[in-house]
C-alpha positions in Angstrom: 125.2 109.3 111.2 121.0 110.0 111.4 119.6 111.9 108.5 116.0 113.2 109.2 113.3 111.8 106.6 110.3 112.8 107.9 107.5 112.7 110.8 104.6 109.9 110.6 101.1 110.8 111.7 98.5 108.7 112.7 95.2 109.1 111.2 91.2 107.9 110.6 91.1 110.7 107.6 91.1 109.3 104.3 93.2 111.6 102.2 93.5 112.1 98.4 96.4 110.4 97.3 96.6 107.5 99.7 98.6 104.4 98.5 98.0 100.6 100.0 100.3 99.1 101.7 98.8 95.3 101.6 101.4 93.8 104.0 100.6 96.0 107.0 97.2 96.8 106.1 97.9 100.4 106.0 96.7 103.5 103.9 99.3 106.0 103.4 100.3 109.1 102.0 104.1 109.2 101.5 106.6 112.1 103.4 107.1 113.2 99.5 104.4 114.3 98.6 104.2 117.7 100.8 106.6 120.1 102.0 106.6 119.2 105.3 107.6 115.6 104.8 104.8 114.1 106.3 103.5 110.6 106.2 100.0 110.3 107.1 99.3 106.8 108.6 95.3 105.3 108.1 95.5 101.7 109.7 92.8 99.1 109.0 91.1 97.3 112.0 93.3 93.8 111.7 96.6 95.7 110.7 99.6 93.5 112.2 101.1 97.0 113.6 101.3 97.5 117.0 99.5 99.6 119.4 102.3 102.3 119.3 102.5 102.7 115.8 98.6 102.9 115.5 98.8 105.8 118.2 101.5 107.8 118.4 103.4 110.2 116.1 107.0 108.9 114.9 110.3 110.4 113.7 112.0 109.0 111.0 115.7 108.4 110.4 118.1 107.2 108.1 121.1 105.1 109.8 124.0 103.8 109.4 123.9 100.6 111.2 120.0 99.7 112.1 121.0 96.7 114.2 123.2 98.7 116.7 120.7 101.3 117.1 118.1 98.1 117.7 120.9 96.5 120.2 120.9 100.3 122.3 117.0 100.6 122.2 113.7 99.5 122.8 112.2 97.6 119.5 108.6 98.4 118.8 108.8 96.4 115.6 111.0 94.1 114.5 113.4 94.9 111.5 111.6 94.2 107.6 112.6 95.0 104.6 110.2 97.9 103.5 111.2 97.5 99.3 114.5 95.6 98.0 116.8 98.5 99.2 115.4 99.9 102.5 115.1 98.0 106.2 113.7 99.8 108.7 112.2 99.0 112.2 110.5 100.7 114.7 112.0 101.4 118.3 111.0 103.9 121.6 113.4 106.0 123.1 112.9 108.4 126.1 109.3 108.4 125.2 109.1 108.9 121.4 108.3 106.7 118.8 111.4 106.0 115.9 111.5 104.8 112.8 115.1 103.7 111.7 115.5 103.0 108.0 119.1 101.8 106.7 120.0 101.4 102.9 120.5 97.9 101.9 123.3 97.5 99.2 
């Protein structure tokens, strides 16, 4: 099963409400905070994130069973555990950008 969680958008616009995400070097505003469950994405210059990521708007999804989806697709980036309950990865599939986050009991 997939449950949509929201759309990431790249971005050079520093926004009101921005957290920093010290690990990947990334300024964000979280899909919560606005209606449309955006997550705006402001990468700084050395960021560890690829090219893809730094580029090109993503869909996000909540699955079942992350590594099958990562065994049927294209990984962008490699499976990390975002906080202690939630692993996600990154993959490309007919030409769009994924993210895949799966609940870790």
């Amino acid at each position: 099963m997939k449950e949509f969680m929201h759309v990431g958008v790249p971005t050079t616009v520093a926004r009101e409400g921005e957290i920093y995400a010290e690990g990947i070097k990334t300024h964000l505003i979280t899909p919560d905070t606005n209606e449309f469950h955006i997550e705006y994405l402001r990468f700084e210059k050395d960021t560890p994130l690829p090219e893809e990521l730094q580029t090109l708007v993503h869909v996000a999804y909540k699955v079942d069973d992350l590594d099958k989806q990562l065994a049927e697709n294209k990984v962008i980036v490699e499976p990390w555990m975002a906080d202690e309950h939630t692993r996600i990865a990154f993959i490309m599939k007919d030409g769009i950008l994924f993210e895949l986050m799966e609940e870790v009991k």
